[in-house]
Backbone as numpy.savetxt, mean C-alpha at the origin, in Angstrom:
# Nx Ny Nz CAx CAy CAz Cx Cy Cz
8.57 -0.25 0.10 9.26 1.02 -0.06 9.88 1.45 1.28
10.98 2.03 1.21 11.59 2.06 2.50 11.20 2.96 3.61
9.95 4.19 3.02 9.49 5.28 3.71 8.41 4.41 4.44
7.84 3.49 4.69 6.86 2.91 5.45 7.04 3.14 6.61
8.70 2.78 6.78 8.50 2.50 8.08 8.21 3.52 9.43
9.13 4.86 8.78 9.06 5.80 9.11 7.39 6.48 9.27
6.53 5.84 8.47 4.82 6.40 8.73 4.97 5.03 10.04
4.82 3.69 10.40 4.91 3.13 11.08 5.43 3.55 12.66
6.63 4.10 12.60 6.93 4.59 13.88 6.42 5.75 14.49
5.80 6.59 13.24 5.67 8.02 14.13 4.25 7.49 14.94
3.22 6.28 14.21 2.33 6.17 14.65 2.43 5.12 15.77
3.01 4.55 16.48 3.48 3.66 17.27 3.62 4.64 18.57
4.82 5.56 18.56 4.89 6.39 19.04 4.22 7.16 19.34
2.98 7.78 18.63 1.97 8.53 19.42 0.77 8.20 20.04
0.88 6.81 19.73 -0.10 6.10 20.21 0.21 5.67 22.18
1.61 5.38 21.58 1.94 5.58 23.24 1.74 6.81 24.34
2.16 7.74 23.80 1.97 9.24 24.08 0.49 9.28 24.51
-0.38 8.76 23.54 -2.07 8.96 23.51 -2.22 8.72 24.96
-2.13 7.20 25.05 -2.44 6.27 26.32 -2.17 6.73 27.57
-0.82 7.48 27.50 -0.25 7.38 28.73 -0.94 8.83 29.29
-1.27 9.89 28.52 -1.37 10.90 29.08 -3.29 10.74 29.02
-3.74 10.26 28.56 -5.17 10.33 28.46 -6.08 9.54 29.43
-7.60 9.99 30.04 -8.19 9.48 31.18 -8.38 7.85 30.23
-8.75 7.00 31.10 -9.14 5.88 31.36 -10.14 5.65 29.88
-9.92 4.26 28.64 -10.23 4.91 27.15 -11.84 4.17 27.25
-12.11 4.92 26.21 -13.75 4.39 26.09 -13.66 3.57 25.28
-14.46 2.34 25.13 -14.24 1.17 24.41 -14.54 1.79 22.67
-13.93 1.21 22.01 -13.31 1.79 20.66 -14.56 1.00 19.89
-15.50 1.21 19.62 -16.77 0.69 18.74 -16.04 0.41 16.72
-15.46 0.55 16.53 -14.36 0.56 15.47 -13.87 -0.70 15.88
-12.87 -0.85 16.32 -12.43 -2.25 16.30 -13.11 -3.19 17.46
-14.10 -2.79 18.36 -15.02 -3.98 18.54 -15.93 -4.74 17.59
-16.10 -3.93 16.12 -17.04 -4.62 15.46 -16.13 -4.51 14.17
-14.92 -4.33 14.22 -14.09 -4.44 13.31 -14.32 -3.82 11.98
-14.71 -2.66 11.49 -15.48 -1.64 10.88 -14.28 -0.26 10.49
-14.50 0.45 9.83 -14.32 1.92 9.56 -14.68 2.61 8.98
-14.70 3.96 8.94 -15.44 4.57 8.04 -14.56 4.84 6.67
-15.86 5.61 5.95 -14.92 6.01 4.62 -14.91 4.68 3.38
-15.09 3.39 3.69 -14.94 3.02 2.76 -15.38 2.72 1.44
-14.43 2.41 0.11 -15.00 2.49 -0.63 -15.08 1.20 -1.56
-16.00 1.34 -2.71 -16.21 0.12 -3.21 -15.32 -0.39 -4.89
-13.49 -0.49 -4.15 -13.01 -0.69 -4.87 -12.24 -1.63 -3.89
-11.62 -2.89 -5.01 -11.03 -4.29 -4.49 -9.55 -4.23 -3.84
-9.40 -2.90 -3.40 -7.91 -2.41 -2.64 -8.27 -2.55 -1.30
-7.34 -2.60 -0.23 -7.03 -2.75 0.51 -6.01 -2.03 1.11
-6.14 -1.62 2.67 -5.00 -1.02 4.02 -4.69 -2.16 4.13
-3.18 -2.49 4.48 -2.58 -3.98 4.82 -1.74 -3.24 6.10
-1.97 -3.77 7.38 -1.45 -3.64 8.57 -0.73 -4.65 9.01
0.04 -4.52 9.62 0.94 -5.63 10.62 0.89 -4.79 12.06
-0.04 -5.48 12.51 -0.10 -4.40 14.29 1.53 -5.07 15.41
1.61 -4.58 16.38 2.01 -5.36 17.61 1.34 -4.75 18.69
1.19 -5.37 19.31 -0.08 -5.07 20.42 -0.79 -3.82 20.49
-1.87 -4.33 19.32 -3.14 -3.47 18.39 -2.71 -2.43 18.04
-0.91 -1.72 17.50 -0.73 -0.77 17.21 0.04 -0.46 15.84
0.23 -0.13 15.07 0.51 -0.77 13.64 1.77 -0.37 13.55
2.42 -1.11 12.72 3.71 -1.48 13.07 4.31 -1.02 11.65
3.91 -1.77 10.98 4.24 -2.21 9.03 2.68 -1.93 8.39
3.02 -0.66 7.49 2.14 -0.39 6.71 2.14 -0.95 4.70
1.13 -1.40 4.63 1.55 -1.28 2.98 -0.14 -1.65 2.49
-0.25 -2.29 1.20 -1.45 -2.26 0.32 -1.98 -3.82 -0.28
-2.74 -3.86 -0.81 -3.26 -4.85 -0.74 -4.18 -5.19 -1.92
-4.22 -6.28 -2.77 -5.54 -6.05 -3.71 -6.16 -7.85 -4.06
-7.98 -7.41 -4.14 -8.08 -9.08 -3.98 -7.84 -9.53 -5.59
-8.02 -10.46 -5.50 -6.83 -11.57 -6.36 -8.61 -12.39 -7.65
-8.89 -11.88 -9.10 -9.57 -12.46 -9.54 -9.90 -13.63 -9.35
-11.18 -14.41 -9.00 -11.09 -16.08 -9.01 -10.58 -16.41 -7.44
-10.08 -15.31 -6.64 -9.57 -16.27 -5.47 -11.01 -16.13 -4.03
-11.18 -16.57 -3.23 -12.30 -16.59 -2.13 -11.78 -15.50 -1.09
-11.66 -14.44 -0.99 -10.97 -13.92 0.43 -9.25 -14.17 -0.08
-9.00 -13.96 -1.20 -7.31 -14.12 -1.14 -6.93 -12.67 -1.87
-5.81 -12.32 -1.56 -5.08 -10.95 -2.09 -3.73 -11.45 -2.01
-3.44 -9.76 -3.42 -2.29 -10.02 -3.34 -1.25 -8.96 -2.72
0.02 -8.78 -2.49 0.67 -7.56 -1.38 2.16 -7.83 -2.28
3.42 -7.01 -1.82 4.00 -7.18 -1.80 5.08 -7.66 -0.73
5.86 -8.52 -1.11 6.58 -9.75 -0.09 6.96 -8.36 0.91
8.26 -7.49 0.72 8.39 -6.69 1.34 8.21 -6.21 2.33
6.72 -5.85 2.01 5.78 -5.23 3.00 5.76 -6.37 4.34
5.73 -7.53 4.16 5.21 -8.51 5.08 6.30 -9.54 6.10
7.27 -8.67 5.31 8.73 -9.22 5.69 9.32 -9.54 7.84
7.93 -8.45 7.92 8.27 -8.43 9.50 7.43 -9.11 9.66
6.18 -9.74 9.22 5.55 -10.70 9.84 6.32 -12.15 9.90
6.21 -12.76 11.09 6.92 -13.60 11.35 6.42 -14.83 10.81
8.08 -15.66 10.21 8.06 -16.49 9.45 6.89 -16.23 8.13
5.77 -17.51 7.77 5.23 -17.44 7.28 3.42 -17.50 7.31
3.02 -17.03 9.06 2.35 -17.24 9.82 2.07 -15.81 10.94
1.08 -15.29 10.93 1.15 -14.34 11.76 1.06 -14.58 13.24
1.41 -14.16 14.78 1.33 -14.86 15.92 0.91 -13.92 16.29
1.85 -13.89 18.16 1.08 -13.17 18.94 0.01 -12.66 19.25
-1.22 -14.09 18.89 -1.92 -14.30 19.29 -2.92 -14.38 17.96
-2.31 -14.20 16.86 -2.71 -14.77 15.55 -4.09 -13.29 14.42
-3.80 -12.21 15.56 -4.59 -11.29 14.70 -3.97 -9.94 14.33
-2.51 -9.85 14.11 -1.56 -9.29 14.04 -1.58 -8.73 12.49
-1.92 -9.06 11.31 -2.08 -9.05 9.96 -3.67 -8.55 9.84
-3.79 -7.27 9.38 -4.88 -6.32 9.17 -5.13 -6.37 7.77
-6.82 -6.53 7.18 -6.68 -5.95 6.15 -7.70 -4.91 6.08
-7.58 -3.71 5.65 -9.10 -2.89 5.88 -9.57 -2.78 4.38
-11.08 -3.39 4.16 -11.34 -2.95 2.68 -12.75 -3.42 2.60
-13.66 -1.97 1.86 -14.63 -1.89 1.73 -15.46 -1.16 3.08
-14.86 -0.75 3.94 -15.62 -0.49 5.07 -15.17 -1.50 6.38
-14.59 -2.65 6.19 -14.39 -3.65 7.25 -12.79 -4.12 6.97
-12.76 -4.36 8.59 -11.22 -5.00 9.04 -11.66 -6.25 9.12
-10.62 -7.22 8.33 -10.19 -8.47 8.54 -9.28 -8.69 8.88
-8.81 -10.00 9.97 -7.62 -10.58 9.96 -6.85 -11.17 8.59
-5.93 -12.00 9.08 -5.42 -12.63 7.78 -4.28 -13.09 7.50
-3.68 -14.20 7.23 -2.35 -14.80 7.14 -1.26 -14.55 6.10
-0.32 -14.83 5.76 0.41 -14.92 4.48 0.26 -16.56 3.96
-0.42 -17.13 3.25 -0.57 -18.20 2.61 0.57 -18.66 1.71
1.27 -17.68 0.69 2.30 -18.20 -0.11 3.14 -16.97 -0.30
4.46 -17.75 -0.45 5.60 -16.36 -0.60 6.72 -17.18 -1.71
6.55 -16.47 -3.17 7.30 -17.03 -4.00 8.71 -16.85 -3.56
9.80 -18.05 -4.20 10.80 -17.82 -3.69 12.20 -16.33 -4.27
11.83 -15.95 -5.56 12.18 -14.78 -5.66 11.41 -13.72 -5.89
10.09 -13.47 -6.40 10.03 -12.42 -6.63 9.16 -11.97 -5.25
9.41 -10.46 -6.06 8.83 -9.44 -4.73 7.00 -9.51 -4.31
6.67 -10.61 -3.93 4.83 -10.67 -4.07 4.66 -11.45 -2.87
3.70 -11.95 -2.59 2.73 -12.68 -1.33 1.55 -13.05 -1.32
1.00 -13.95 -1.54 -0.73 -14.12 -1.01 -0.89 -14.24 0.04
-2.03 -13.28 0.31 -2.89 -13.01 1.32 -4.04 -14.12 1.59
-4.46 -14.16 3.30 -5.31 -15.01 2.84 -6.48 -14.81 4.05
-7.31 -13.99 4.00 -8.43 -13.83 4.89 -8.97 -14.66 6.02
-8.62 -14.80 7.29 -9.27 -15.23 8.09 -10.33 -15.36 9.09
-10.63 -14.23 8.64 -11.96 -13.88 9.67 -13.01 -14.29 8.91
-14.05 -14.65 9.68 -15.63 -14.70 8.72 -15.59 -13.65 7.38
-16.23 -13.93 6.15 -16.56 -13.07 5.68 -17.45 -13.70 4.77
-18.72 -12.99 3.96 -19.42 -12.71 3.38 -18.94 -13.01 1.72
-18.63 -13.36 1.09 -17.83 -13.03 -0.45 -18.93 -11.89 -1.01
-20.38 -11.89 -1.26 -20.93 -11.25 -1.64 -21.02 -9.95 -1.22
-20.15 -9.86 0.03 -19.92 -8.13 0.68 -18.73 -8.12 0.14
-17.89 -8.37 -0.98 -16.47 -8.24 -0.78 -16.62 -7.21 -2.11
-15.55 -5.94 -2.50 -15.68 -5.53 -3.78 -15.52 -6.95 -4.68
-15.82 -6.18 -6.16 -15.41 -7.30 -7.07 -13.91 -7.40 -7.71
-13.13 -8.66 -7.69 -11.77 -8.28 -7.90 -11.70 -7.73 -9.25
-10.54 -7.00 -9.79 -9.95 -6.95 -10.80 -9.34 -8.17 -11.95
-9.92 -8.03 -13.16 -9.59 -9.28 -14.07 -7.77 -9.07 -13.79
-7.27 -10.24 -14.75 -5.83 -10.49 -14.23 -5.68 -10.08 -15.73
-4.92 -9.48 -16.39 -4.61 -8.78 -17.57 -3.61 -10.00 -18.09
-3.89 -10.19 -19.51 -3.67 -11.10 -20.35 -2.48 -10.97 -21.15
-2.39 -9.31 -21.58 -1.69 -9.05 -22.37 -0.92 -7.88 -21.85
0.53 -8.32 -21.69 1.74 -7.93 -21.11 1.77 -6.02 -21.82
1.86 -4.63 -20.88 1.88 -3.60 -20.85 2.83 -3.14 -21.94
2.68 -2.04 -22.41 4.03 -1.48 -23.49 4.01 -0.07 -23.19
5.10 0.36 -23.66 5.37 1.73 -23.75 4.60 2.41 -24.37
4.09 3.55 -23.21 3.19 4.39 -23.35 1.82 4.20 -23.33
1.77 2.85 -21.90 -0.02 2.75 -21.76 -0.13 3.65 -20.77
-1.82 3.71 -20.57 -1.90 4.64 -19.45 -2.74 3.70 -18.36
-1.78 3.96 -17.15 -2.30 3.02 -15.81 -2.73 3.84 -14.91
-3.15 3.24 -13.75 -3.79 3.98 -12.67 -3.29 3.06 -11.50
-2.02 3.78 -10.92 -1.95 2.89 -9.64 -2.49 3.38 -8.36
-2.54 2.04 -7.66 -4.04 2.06 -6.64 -3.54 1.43 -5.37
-3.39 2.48 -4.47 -2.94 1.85 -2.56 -3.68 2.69 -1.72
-3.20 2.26 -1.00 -3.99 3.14 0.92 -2.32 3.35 1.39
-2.23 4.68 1.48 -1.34 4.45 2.75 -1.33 6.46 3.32
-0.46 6.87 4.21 -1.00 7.72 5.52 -0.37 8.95 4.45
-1.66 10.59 4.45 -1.00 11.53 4.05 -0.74 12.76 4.84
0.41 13.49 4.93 0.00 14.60 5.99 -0.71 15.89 5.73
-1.13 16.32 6.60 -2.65 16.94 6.13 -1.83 18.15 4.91
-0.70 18.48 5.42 -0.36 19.27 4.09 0.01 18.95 3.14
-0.09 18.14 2.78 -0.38 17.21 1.36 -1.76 17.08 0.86
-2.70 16.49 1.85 -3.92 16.76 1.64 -4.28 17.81 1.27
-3.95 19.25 2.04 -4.19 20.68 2.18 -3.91 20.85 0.24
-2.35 21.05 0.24 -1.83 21.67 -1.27 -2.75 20.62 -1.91
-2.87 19.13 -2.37 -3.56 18.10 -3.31 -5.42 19.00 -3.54
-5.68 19.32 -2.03 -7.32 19.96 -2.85 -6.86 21.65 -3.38
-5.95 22.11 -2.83 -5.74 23.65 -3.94 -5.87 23.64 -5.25
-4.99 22.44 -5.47 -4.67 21.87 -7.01 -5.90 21.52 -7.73
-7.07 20.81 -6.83 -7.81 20.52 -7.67 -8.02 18.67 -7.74
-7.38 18.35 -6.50 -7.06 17.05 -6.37 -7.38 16.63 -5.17
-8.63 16.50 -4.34 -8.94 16.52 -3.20 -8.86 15.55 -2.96
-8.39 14.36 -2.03 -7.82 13.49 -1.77 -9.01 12.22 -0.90
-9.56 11.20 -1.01 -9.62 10.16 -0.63 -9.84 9.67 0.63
-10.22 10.61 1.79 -9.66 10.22 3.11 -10.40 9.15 3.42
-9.76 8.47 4.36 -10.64 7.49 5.23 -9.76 7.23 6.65
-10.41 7.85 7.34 -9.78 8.37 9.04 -9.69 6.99 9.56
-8.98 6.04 9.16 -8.42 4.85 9.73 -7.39 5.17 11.34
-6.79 5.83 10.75 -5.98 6.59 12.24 -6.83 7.02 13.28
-7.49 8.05 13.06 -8.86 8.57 13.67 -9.48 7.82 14.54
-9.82 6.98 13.90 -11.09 6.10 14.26 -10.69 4.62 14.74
-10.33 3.83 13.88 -9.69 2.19 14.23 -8.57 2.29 15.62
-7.56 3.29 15.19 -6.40 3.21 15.73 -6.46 4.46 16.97
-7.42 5.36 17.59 -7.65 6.76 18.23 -6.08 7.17 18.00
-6.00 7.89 17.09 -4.20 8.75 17.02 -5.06 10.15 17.23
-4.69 10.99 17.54 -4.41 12.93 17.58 -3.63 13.16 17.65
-3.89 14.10 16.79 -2.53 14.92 16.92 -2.42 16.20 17.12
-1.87 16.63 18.18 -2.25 17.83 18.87 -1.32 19.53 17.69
-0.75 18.61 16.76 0.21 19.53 15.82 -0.72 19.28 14.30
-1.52 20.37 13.85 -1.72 20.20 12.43 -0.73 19.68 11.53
0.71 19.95 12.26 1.67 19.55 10.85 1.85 18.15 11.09
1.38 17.76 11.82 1.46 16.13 12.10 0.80 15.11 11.96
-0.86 16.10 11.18 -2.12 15.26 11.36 -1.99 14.76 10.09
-1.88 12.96 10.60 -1.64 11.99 9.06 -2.94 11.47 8.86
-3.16 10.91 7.86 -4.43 9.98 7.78 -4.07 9.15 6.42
-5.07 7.91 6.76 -5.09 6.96 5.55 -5.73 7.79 4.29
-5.25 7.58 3.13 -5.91 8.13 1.91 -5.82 6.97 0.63
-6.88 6.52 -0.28 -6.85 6.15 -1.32 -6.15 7.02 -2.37
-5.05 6.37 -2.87 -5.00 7.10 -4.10 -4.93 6.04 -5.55
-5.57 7.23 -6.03 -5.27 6.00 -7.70 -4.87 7.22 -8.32
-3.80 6.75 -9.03 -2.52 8.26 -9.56 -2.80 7.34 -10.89
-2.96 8.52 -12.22 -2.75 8.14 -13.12 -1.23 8.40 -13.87
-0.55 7.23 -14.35 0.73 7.16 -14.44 0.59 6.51 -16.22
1.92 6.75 -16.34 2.25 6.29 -17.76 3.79 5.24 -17.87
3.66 3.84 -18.79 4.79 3.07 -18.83 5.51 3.70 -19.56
6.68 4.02 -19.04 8.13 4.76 -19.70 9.07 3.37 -20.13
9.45 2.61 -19.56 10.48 2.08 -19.88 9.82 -0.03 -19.02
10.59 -0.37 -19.89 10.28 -1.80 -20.25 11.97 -3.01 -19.15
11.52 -3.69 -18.88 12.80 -4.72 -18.19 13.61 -4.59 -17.09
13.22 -3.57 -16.76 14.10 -2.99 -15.54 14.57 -3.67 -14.94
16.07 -3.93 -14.51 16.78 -5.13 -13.42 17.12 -4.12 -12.31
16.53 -4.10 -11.27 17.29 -3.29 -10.42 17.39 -3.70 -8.87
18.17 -3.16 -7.98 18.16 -3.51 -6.64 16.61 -2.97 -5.89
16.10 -3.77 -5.04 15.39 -3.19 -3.72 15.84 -3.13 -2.59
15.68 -1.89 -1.92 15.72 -1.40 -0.69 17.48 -2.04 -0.50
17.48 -3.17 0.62 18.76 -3.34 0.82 19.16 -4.57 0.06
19.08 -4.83 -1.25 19.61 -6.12 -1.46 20.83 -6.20 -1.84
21.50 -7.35 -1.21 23.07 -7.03 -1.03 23.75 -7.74 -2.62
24.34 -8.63 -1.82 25.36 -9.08 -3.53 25.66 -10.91 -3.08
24.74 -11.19 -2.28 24.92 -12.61 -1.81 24.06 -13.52 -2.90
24.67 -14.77 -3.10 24.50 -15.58 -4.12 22.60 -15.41 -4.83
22.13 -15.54 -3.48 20.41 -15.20 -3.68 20.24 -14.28 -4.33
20.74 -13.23 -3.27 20.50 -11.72 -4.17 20.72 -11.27 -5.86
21.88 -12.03 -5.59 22.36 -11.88 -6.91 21.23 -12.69 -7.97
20.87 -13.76 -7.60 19.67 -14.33 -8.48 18.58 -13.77 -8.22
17.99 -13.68 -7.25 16.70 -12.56 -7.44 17.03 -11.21 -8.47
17.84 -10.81 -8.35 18.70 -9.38 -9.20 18.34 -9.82 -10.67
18.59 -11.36 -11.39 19.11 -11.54 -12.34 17.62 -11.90 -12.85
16.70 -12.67 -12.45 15.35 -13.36 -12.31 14.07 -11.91 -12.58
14.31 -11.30 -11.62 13.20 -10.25 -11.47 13.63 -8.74 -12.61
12.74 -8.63 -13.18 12.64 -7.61 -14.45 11.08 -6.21 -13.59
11.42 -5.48 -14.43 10.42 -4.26 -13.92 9.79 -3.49 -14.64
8.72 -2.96 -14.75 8.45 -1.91 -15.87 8.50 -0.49 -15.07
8.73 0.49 -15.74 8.65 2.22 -14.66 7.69 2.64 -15.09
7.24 3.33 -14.49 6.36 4.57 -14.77 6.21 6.00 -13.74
5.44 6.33 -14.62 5.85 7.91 -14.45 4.65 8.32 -14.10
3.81 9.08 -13.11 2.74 9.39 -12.46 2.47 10.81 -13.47
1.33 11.88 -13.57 0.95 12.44 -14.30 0.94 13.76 -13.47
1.10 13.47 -12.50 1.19 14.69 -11.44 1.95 14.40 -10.22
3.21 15.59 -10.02 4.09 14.83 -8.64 2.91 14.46 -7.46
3.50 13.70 -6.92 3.04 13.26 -5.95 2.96 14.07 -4.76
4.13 15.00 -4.66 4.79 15.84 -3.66 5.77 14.70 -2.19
5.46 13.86 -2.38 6.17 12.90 -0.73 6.73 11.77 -1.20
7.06 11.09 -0.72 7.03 9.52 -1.19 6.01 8.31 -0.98
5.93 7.72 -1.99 4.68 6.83 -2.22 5.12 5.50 -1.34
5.55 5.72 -0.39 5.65 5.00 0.88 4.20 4.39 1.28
3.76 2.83 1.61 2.71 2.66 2.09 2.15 2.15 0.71
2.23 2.47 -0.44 1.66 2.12 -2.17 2.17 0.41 -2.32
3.28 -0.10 -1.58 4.04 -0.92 -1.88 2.68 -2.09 -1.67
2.81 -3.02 -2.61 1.49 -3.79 -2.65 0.66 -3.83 -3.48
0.32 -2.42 -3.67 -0.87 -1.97 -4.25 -0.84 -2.69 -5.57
-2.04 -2.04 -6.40 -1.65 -2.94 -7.55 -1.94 -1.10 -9.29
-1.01 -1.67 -10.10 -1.23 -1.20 -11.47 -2.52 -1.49 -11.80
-3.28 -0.65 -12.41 -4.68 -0.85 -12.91 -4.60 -0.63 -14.70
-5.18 -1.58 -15.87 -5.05 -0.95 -16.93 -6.43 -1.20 -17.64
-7.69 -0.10 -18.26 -8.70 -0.44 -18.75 -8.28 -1.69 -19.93
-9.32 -2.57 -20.43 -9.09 -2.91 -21.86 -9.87 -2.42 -22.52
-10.06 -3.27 -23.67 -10.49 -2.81 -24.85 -12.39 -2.65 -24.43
-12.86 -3.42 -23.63 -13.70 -3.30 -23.38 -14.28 -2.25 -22.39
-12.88 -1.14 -21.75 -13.21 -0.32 -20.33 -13.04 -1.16 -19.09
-12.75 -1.93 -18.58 -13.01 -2.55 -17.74 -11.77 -2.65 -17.09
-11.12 -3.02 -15.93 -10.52 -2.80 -15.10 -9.37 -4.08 -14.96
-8.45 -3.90 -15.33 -7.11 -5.44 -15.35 -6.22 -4.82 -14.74
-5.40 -5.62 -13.79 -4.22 -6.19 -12.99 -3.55 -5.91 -13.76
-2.07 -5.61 -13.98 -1.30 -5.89 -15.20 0.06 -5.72 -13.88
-0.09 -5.30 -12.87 1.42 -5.38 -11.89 1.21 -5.01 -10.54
2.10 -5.00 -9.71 1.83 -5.06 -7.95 3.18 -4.08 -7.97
2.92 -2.95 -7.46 3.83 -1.87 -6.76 4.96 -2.54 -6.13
6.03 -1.93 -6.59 7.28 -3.15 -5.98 7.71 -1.54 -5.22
8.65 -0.89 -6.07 9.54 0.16 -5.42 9.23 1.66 -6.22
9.84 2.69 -5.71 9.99 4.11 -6.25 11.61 4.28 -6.34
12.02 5.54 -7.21 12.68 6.18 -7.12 12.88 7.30 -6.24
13.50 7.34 -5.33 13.90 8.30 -4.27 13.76 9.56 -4.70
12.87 10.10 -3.38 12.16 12.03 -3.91 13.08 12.68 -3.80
13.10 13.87 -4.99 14.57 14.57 -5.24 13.60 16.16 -4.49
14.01 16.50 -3.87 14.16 17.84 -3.36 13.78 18.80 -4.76
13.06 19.79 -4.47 12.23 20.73 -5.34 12.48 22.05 -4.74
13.14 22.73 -5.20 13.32 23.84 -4.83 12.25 24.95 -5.30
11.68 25.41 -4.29 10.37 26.82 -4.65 11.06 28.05 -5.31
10.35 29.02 -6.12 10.92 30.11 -6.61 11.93 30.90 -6.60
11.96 30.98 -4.87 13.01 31.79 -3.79 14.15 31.07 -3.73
13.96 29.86 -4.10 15.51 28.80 -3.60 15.15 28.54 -2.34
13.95 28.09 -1.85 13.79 27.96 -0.12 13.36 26.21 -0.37
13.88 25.40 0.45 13.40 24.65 0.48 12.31 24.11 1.60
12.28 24.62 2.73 11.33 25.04 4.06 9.74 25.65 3.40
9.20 24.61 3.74 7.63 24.53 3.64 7.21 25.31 5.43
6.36 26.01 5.52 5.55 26.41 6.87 5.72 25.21 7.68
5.44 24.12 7.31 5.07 23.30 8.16 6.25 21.78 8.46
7.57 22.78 7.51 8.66 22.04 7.49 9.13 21.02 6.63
8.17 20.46 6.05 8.09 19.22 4.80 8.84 19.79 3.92
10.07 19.79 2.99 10.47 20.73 1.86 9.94 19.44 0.90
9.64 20.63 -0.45 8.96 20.38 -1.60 9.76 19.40 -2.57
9.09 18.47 -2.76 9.89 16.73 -3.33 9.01 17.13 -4.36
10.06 16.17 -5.44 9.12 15.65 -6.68 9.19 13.97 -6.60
7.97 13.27 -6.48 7.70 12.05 -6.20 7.06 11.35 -7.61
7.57 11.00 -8.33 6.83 10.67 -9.76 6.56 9.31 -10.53
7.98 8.33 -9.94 8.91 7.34 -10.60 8.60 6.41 -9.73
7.71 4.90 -10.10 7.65 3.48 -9.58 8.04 2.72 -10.56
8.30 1.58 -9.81 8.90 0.37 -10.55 7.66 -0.73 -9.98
7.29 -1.41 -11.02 6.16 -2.51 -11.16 6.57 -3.60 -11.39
6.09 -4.72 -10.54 5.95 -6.35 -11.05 4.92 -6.64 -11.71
5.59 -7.12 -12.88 4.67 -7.11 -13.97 4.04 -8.92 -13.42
2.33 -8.80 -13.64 1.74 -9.60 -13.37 2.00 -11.10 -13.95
2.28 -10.94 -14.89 2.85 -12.20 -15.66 4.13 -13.02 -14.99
4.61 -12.07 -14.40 5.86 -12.90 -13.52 5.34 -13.45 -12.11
4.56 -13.30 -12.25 3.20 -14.21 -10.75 2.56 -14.67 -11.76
2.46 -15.45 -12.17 1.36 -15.99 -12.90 1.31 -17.47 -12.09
1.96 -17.88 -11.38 2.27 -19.38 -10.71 1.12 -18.78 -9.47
1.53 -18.17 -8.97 1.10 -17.60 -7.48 -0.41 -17.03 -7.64
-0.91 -16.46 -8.78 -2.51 -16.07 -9.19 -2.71 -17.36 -9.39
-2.35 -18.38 -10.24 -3.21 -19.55 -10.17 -3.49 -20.35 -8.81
-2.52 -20.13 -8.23 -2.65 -21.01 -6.98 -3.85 -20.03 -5.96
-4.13 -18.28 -6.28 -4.45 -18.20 -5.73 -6.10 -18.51 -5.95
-6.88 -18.69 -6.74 -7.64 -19.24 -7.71 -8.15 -20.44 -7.60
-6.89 -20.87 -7.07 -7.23 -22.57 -6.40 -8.12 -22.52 -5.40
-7.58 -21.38 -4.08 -7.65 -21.64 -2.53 -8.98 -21.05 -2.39
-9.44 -21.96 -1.45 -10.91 -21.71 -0.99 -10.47 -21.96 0.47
């Protein structure tokens, strides 16, 4: 989603700010033991792309049924990691989930659609890992009800209005804590948040452009190749679901239980919400968006890329 990047720079940027003006730092017990707080025991994932330990490219992450330490993301998101291999010094690719940071590579990148496997490199445990999500069998229709599921940064007045409502939000002080950000402006104080938004499938096939895709022979076949389903969230969002990109569609079955059925590709651009008065100026400057509308890769169009991931040990 194209708002990432913009959470990416402001935090780059104050991180510099942090350093330069602050005494001499105390060793960060967070990423010496590669840890954070807050977490929880669902198979999502924070997906980071640092450059020198400072995060660069934000997006989401989810592990992959049947695979050892493998997830799946969207290509997008990973687009700045170089080539097909992470470098500069090879721990550049973050994943935070369950309580712990892992490293981690890009293993496979289909050649059109919008997806990626992930592929864990650090030690890990499988029996500390959540349990993944089954891979859904039977292709979504109009008018199921999903629950889509990412990590990415909210500002506290989002947080603030989300618990008025009745919707208290998810935190997990990844900024805080992993990354030391402050922010000396309440209207500035971001943080990582889980959300799982319950949404509904509106519309079926969607062919549409992402972000910048132009009209070159590729494009034009990725354009023609890749199909989408929309949906519609149950409550605005208020911002843009910037940082969701990755994440994955959740749909119970028949049994309750928890299936894959798509990976967060894109949104529809937040339309301005005008308050009672006609003001669009929030206190804290944010004017009031309605954020409602994603577009999904439907899981079945990875179905090459889940098996392979299934394979990898």
């Amino acid at each position: 989603m194209l708002s990432r990047k913009v959470f990416s720079l402001f935090a780059i940027g104050y991180l510099l700010l942090a350093i330069n003006c602050s005494p001499p730092p105390v060793e960060n017990i967070y990423r010496k033991h590669g840890i954070f707080p807050g977490g929880i025991n669902v198979p999502v994932a924070f997906l980071v792309n640092e450059w020198a330990g400072k995060a660069k490219v934000m997006g989401s992450a989810w592990l992959i049924d049947g695979g050892n330490g493998v997830l799946f993301s969207a290509k997008h998101v990973v687009d700045a990691f170089l080539n097909d291999r992470i470098e500069l010094g090879g721990s550049e690719c973050k994943i935070f989930l369950y309580g712990r940071v892992y490293d981690c590579v890009v293993a496979r990148v289909p050649p059109l659609r919008d997806a990626v496997v992930l592929k864990l490199t650090s030690p890990f445990n499988s029996s500390e890992l959540p349990k993944p999500y089954k891979i859904a069998t039977e292709k979504v229709k109009i008018g199921d009800k999903l629950f889509i599921q990412g990590l990415h940064p909210h500002p506290k007045e989002i947080r603030d209005a989300n618990e008025r409502e009745g919707f208290k939000d998810t935190v997990m002080p990844i900024f805080r804590t992993f990354y030391e950000l402050r922010a000396g402006n309440e209207c500035v104080d971001t943080e990582i948040v889980f959300d799982s938004l319950e949404a509904k499938v509106v519309e079926l096939g969607l062919h549409i452009k992402i972000d910048d895709q132009g009209d070159s022979p590729m494009d034009k076949l990725k354009y023609d190749a890749n199909s989408y389903f929309r949906v519609e969230t149950s409550r605005n969002h208020k911002f843009s679901f910037g940082g969701l990109s990755g994440g994955v569609a959740v749909r119970l079955n028949k049994d309750g239980e928890p299936e894959a059925v798509g990976i967060v590709t894109a949104e529809r651009p937040v339309i301005l919400d005008y308050d009672e008065n006609g003001d669009l100026v929030s206190p804290c400057g944010m004017p009031p968006m309605v954020s409602n509308t994603m577009m999904i890769t439907p899981i079945e169009s990875v179905a090459d890329e889940t098996e392979y991931a299934r394979r990898m040990r």
